[in-house]
N, CA, C and O atoms as CSV, one atom per row, in Angstrom:
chain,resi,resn,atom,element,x,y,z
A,1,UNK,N,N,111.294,88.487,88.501
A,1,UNK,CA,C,111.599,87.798,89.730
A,1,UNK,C,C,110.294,87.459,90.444
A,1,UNK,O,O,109.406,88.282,90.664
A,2,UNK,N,N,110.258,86.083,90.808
A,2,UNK,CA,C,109.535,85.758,91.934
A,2,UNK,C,C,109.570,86.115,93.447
A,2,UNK,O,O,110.386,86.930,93.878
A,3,UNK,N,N,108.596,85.439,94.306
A,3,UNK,CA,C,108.678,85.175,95.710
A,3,UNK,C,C,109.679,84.196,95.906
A,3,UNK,O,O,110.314,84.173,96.961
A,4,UNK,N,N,109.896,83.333,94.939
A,4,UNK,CA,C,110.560,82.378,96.039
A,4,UNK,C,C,112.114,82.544,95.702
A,4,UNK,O,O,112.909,81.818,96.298
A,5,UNK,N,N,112.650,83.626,94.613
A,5,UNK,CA,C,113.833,84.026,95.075
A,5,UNK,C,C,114.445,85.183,95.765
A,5,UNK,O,O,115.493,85.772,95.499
A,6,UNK,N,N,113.269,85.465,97.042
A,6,UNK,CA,C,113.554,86.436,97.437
A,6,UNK,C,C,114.345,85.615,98.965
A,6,UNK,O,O,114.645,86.323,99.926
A,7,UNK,N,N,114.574,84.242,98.985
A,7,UNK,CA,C,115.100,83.566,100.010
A,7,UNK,C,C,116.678,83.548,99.737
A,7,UNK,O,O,117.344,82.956,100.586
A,8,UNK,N,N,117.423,84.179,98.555
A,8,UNK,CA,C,118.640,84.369,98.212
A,8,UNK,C,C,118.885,85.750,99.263
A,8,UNK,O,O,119.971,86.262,98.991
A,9,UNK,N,N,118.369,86.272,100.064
A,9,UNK,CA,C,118.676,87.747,100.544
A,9,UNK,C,C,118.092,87.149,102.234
A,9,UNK,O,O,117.012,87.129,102.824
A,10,UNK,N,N,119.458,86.733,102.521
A,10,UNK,CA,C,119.275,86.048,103.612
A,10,UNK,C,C,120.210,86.987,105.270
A,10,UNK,O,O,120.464,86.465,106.356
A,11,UNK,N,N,120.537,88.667,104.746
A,11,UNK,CA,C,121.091,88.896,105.945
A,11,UNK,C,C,119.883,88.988,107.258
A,11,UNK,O,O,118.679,88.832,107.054
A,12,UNK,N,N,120.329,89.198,108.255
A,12,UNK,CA,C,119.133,89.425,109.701
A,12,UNK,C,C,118.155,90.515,108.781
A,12,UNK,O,O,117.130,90.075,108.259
A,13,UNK,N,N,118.467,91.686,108.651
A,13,UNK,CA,C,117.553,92.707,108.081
A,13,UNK,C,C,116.503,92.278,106.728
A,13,UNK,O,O,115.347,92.604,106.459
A,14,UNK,N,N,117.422,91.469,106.099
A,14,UNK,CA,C,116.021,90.754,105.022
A,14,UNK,C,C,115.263,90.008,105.573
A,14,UNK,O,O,114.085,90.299,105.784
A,15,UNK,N,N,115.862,88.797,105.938
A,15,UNK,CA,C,114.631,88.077,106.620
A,15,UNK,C,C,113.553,88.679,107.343
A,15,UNK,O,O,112.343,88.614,107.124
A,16,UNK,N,N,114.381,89.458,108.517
A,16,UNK,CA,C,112.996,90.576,108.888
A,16,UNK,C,C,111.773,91.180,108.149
A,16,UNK,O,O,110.564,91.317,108.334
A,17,UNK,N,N,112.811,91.501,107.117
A,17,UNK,CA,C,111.385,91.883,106.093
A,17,UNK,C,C,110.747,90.955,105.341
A,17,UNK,O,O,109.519,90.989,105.413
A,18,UNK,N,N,111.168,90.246,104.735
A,18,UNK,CA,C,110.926,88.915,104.182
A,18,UNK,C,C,109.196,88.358,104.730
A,18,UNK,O,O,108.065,88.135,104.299
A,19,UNK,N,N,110.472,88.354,106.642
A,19,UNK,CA,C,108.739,87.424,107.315
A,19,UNK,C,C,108.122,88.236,107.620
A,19,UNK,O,O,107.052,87.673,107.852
A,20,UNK,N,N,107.892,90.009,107.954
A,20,UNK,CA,C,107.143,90.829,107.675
A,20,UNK,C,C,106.356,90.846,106.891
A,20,UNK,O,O,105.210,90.520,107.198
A,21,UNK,N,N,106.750,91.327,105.265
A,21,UNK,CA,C,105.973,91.535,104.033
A,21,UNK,C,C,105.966,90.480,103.430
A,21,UNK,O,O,105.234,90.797,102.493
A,22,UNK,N,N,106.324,89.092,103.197
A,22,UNK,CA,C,106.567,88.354,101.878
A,22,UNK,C,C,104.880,87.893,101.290
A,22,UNK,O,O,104.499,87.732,100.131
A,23,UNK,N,N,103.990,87.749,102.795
A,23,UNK,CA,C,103.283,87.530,102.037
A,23,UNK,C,C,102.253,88.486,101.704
A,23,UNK,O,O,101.176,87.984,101.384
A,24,UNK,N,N,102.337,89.862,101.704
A,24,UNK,CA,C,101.676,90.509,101.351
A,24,UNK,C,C,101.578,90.836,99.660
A,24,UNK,O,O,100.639,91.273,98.994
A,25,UNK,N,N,103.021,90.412,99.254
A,25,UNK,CA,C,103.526,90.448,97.997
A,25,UNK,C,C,103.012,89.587,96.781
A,25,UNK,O,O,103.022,88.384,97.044
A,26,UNK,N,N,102.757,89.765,96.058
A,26,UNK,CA,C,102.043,88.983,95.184
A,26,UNK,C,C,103.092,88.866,93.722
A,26,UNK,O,O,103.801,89.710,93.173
A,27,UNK,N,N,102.852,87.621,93.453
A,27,UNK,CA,C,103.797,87.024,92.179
A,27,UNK,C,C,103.064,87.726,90.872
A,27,UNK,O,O,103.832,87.847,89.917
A,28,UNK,N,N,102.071,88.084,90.712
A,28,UNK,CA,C,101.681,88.479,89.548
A,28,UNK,C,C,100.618,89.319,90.101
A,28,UNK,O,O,99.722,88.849,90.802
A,29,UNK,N,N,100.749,91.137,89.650
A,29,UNK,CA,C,100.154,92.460,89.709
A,29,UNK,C,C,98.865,92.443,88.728
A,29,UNK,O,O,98.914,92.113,87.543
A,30,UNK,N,N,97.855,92.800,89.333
A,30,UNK,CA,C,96.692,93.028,88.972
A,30,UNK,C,C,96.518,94.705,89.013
A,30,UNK,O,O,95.747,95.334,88.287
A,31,UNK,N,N,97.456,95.308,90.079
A,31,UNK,CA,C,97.391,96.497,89.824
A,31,UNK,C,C,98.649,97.106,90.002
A,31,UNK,O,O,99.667,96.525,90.376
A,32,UNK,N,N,98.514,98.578,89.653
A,32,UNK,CA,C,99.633,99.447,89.634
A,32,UNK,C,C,100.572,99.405,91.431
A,32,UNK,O,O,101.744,99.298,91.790
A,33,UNK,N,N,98.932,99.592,92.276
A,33,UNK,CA,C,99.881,99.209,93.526
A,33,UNK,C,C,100.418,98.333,93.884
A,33,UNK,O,O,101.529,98.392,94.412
A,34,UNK,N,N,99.580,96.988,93.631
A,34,UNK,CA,C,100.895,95.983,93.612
A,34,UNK,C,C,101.927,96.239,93.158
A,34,UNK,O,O,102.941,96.281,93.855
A,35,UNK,N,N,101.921,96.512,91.667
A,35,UNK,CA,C,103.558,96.046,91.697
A,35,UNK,C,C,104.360,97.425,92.186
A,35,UNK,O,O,105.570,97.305,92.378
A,36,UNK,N,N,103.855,98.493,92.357
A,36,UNK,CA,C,104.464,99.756,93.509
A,36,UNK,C,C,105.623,98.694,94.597
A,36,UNK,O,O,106.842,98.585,94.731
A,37,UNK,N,N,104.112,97.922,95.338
A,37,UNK,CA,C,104.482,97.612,96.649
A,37,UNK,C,C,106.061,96.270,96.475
A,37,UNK,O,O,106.948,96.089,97.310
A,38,UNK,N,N,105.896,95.589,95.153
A,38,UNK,CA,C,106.643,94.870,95.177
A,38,UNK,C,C,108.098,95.356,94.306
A,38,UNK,O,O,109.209,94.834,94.219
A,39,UNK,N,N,107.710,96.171,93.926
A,39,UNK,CA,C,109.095,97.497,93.638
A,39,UNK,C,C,109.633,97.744,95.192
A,39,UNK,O,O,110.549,97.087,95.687
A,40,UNK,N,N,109.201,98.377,95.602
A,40,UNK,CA,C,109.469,98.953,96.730
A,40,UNK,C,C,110.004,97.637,97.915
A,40,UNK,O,O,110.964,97.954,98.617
A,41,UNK,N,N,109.710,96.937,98.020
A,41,UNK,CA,C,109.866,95.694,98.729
A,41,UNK,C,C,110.872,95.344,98.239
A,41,UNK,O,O,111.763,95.438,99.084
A,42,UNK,N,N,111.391,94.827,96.924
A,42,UNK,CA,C,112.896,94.419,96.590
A,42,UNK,C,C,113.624,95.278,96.500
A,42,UNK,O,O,114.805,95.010,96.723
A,43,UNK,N,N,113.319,96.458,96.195
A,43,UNK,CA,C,114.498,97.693,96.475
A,43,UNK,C,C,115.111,97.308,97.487
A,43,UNK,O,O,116.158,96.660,97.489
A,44,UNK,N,N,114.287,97.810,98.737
A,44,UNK,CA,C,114.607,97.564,100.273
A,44,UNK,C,C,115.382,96.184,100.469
A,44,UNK,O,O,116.289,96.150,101.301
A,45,UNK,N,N,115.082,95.126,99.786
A,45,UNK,CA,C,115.824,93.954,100.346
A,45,UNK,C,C,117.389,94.041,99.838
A,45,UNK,O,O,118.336,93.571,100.469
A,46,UNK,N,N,117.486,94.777,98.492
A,46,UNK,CA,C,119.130,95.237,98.281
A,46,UNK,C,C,119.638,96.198,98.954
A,46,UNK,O,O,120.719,96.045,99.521
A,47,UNK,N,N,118.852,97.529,99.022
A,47,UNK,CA,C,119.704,98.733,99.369
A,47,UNK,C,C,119.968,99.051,100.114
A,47,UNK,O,O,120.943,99.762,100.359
A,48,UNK,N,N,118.867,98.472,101.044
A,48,UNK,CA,C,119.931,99.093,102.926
A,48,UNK,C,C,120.747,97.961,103.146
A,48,UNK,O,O,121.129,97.846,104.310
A,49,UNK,N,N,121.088,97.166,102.416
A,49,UNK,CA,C,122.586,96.434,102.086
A,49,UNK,C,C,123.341,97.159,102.018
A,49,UNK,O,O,123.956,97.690,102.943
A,50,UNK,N,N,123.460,97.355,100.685
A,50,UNK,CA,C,124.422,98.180,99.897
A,50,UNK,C,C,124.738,99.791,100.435
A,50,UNK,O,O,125.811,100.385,100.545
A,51,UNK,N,N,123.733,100.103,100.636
A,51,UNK,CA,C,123.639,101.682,101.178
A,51,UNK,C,C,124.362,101.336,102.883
A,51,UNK,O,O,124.917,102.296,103.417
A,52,UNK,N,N,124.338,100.379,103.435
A,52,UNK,CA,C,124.505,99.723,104.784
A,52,UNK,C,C,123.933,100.857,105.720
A,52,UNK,O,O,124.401,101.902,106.173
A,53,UNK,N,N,122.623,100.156,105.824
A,53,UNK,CA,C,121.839,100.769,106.952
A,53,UNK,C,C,120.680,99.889,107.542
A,53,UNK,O,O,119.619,100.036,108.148
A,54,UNK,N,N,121.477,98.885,107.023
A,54,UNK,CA,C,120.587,97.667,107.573
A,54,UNK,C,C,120.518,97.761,108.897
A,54,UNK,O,O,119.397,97.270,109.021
A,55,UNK,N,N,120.931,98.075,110.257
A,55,UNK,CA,C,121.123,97.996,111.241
A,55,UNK,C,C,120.474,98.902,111.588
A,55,UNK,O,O,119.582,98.452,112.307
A,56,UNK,N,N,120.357,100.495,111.446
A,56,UNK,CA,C,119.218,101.456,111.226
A,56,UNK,C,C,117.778,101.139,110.854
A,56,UNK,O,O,116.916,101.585,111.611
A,57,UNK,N,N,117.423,100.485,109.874
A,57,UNK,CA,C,116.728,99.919,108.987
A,57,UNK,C,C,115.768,98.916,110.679
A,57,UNK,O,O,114.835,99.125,111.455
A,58,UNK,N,N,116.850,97.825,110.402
A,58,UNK,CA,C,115.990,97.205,111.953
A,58,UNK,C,C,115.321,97.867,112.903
A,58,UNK,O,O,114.096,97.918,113.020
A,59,UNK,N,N,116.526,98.623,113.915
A,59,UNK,CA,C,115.593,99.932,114.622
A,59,UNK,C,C,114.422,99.899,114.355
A,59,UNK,O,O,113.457,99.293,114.820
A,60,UNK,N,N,114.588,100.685,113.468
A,60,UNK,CA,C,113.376,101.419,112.713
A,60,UNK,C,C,111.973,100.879,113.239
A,60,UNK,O,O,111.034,101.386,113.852
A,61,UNK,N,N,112.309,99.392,112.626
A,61,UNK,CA,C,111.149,98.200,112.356
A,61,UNK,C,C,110.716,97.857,114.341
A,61,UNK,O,O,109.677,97.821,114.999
A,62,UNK,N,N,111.681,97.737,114.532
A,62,UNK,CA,C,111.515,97.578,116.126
A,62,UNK,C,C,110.932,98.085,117.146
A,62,UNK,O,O,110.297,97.631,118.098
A,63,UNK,N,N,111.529,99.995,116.488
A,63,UNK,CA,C,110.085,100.755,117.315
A,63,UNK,C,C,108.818,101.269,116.771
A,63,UNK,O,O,107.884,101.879,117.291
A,64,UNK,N,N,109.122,100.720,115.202
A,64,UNK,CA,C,107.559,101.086,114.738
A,64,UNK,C,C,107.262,99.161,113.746
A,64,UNK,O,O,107.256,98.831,112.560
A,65,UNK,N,N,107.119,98.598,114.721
A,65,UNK,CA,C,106.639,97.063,114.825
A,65,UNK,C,C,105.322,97.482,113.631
A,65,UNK,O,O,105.311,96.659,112.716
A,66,UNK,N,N,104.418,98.405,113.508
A,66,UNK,CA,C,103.355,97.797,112.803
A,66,UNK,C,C,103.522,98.923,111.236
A,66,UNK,O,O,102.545,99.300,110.589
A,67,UNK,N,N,104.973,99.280,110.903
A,67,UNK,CA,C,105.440,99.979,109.427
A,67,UNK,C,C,104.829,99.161,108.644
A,67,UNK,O,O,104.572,97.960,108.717
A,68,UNK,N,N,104.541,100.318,107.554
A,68,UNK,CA,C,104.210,99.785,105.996
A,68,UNK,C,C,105.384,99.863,105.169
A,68,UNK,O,O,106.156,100.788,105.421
A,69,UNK,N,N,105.738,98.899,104.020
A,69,UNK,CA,C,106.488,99.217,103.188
A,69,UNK,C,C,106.791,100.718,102.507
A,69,UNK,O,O,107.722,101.238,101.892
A,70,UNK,N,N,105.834,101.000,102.845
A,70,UNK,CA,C,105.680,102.937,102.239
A,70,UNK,C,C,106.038,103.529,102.793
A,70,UNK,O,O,106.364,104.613,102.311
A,71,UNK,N,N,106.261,103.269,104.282
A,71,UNK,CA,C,106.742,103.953,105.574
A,71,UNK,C,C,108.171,103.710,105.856
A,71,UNK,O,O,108.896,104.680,106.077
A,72,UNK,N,N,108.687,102.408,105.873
A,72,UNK,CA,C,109.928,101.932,105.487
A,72,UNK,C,C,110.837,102.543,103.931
A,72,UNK,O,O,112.005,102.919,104.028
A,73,UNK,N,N,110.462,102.549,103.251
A,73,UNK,CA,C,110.759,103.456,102.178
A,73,UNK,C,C,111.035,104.513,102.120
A,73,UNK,O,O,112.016,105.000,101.559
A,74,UNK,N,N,110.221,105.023,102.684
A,74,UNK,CA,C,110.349,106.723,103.088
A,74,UNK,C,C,111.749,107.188,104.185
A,74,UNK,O,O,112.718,107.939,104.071
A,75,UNK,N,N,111.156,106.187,105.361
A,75,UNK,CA,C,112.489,106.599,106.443
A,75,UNK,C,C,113.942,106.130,105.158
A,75,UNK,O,O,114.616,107.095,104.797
A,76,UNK,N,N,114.285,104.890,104.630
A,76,UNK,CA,C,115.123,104.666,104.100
A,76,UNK,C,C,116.092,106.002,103.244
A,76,UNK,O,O,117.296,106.229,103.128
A,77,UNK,N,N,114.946,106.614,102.805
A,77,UNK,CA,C,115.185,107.940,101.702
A,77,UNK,C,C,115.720,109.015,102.857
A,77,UNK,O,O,116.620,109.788,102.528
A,78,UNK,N,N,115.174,109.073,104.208
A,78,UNK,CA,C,115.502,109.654,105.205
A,78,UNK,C,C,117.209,109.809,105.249
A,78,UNK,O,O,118.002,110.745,105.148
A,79,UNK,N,N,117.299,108.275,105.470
A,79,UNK,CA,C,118.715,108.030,106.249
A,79,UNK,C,C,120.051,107.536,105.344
A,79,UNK,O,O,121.095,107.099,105.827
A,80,UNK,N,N,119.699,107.750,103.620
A,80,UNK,CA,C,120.909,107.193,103.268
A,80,UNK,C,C,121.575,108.920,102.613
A,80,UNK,O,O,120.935,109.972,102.637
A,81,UNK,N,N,122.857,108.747,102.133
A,81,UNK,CA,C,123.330,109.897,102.336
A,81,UNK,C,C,122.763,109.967,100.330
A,81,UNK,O,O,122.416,109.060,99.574
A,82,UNK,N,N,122.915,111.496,100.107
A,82,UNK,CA,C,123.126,111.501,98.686
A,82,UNK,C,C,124.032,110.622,97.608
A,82,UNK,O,O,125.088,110.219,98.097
A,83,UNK,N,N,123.776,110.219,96.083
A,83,UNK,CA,C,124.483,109.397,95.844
A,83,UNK,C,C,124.855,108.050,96.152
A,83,UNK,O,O,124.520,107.536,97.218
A,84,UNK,N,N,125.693,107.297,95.074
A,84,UNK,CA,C,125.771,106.187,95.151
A,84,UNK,C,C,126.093,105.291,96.059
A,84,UNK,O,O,127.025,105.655,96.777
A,85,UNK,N,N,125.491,103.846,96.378
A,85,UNK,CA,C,125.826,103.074,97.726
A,85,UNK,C,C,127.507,103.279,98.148
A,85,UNK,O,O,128.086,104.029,97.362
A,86,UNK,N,N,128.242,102.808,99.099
A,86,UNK,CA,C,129.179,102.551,98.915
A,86,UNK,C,C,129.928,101.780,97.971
A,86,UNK,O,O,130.921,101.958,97.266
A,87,UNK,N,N,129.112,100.867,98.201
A,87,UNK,CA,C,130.152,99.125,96.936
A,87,UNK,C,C,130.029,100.298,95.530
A,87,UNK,O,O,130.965,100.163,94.742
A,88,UNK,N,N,129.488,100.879,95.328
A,88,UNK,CA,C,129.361,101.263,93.760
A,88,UNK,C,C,130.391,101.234,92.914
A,88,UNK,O,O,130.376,100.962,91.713
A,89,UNK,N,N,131.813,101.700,94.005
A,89,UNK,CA,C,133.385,101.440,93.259
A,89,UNK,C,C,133.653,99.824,93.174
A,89,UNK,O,O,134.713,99.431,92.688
A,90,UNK,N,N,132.702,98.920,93.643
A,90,UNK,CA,C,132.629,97.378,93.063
A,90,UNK,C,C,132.260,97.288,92.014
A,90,UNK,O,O,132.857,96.613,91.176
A,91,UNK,N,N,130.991,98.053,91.729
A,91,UNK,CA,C,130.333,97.910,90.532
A,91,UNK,C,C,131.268,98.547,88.831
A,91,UNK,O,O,131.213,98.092,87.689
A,92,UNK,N,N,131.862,99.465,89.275
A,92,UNK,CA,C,132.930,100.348,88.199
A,92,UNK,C,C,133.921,99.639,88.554
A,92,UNK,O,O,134.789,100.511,88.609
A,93,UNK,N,N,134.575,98.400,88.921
A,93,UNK,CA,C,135.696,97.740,89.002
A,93,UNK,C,C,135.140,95.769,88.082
A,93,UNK,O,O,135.876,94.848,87.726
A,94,UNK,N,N,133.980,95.870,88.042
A,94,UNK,CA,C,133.510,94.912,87.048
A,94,UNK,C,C,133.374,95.706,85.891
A,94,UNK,O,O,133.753,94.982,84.971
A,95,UNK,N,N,133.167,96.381,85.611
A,95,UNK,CA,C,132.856,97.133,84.541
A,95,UNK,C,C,134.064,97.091,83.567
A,95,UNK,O,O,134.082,96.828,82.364
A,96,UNK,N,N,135.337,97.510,84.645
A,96,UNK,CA,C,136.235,97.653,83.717
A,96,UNK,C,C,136.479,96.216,83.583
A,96,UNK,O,O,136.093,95.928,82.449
A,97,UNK,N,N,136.941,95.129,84.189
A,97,UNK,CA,C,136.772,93.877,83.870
A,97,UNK,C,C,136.599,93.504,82.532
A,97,UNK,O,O,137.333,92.881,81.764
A,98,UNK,N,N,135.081,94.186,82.349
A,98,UNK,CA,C,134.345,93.425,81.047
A,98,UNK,C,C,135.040,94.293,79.981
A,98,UNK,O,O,135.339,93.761,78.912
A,99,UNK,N,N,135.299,95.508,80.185
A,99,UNK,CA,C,135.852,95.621,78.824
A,99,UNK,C,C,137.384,95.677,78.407
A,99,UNK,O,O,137.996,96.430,77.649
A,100,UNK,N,N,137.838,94.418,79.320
A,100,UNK,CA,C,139.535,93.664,78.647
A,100,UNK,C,C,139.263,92.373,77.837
A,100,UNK,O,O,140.198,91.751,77.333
C-alpha cells in the first residue's frame, strides 16, 4: 500500500491523522524505522475503527496536540479492551460465506 490510498479511510479520526502524519510517512523505507512508523500509522487508521475508540483516540490528539505516532500507539494499547475488535463476528460471518 501506498500514500495515496490512505484517502479511502475517510472517518473525522483518520483524516485527523492523515493531516497530522501523512507526510511524515514515506512510500518506500530506507529503514527499519520507517517502515515501524508506517506499520504503526495504518494500524491506527483501521483499529480505533474497528476497536471503536476513535472518539477517545481524538481526545487524546486534542490534549496532547504535539503526539508521536509511538505515543498514539501506545495510549491506543492503553484503551482497547483485550481481544478481538468488535466487528470480528463480521469477519467469522464472511468466512463462513466463503466456504458454501
Amino acid at each position: 500500500m501506498n500514500k495515496s490510498e490512505f484517502v479511502k479511510y475517510n472517518t473525522p479520526f483518520q483524516r485527523l491523522l492523515r493531516n497530522m502524519f501523512a507526510d511524515s510517512i514515506k512510500d518506500e523505507w530506507k529503514t527499519n524505522e520507517e517502515r515501524d512508523l508506517f506499520d504503526k500509522f495504518f494500524f491506527l487508521l483501521g483499529a480505533a475503527e474497528q476497536y471503536e475508540v476513535e472518539e477517545e483516540m481524538t481526545e487524546y490528539i486534542k490534549v496532547h496536540p504535539d503526539v508521536t505516532i509511538d505515543e498514539l500507539d501506545d495510549y491506543f494499547e492503553e484503551i482497547v479492551p483485550p481481544g478481538l475488535p468488535p466487528c470480528a463476528s463480521e469477519w467469522e460471518d464472511d468466512e463462513d460465506e466463503e466456504k458454501t
